[in-house]
N, C-alpha and C positions, 0 to 999 in steps of 0.2 A: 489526405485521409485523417480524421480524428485519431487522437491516441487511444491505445489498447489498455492501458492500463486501470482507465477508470473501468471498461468491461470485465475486466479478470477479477477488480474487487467486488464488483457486485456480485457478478457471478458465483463466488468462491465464498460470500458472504451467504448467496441463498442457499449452496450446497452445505454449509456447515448447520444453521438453521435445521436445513430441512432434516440433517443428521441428530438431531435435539443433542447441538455439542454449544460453545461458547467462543464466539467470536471475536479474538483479538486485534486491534492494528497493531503496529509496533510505527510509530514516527517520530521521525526525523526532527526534533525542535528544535535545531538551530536555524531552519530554514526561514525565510522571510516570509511573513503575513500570518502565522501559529498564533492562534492564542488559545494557551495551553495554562492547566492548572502548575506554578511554577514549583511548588513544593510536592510535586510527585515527579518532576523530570530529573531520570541519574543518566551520568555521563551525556546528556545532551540529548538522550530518545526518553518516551516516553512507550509505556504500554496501556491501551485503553479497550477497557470490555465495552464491545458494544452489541452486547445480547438486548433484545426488545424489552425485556424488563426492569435494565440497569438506564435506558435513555429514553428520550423521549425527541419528537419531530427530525428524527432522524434522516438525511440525505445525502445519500453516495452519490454527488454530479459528477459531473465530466472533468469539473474545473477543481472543486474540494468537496470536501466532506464537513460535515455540519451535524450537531446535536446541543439539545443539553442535558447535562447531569449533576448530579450532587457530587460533591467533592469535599468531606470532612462534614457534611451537612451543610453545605454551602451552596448552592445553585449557579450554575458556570455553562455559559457557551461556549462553544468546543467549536476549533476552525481550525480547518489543518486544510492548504493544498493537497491535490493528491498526489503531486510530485514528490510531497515530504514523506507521504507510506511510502514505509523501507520492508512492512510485510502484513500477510493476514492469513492469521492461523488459527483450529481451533486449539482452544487453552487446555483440553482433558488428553490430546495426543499429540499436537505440534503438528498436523498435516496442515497445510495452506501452501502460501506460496511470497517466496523470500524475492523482492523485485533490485536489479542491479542498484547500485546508486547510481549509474550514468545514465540511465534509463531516459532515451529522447523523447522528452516532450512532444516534439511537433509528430511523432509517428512515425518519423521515417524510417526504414530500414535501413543497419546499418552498412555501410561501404560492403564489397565485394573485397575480399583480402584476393592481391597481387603477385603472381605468382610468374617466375619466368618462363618461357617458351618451352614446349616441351621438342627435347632432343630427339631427333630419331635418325637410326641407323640402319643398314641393312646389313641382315644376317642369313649368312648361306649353308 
C-alpha cells in the first residue's frame, strides 16, 4: 500500500483552505534532500505558510512537497520530503495534525503488540 501520510496533508491542507484559515507545515530540516531557506530554520525545523497567495506552482506529492516563494525578497524553491513534515496546521487556531516522527514510510502497519496467553480458570 502507498503511504498515508502524503493523503492526510492534502486532505487537511484543503480543509483548512476551504475554512479561509492559513495553512502551515512545520519541517523537519535536518532531514536529507530539504532545501530550505537556511536563515529561517530555528532549532532544526522550519515553519512555512503555504496559503495560495504566499506561493506559487505549489505540489503536495506522494514523494515531497514543492513550491516557490519569496524569502527576504529573494525567490527560492522549496523541497521538503514529505517524510520531513513533522505537521499541518492552520496558523489562526493550531488545529491540523502533528504526524509521529517514526512514521513508516512504506505504509505499513505497525506490529500487533504481544501479549501473553490469556489465563483461565474455573469458578464454581
Amino acid at each position: 500500500m502507498t503511504p498515508l501520510k502524503p493523503y492526510l496533508i492534502r486532505s487537511i491542507y484543503e480543509w483548512i483552505i476551504d475554512n479561509h484559515l492559513t495553512p502551515h507545515l512545520l519541517i523537519d530540516a535536518k532531514q536529507k534532500g530539504c532545501s530550505l531557506p537556511e536563515d529561517f530554520i530555528q532549532n532544526g525545523k522550519i515553519v512555512l505558510n503555504i496559503r495560495p497567495e504566499a506561493v506559487q506552482n505549489l505540489s503536495l506529492g506522494n514523494e515531497d512537497i514543492q513550491f516557490d516563494a519569496r524569502f527576504s525578497g529573494k525567490s527560492m524553491h522549496i523541497f521538503a520530503p514529505v517524510t520531513a513534515v513533522n505537521a499541518i496546521y492552520a496558523k489562526e487556531n493550531g488545529k491540523g495534525m502533528v504526524f509521529d516522527d517514526h512514521d513508516d514510510p512504506s505504509g505499513a502497519p505497525p506490529p500487533e503488540p504481544t501479549s501473553p496467553k490469556p489465563k483461565l480458570r474455573v469458578v464454581k
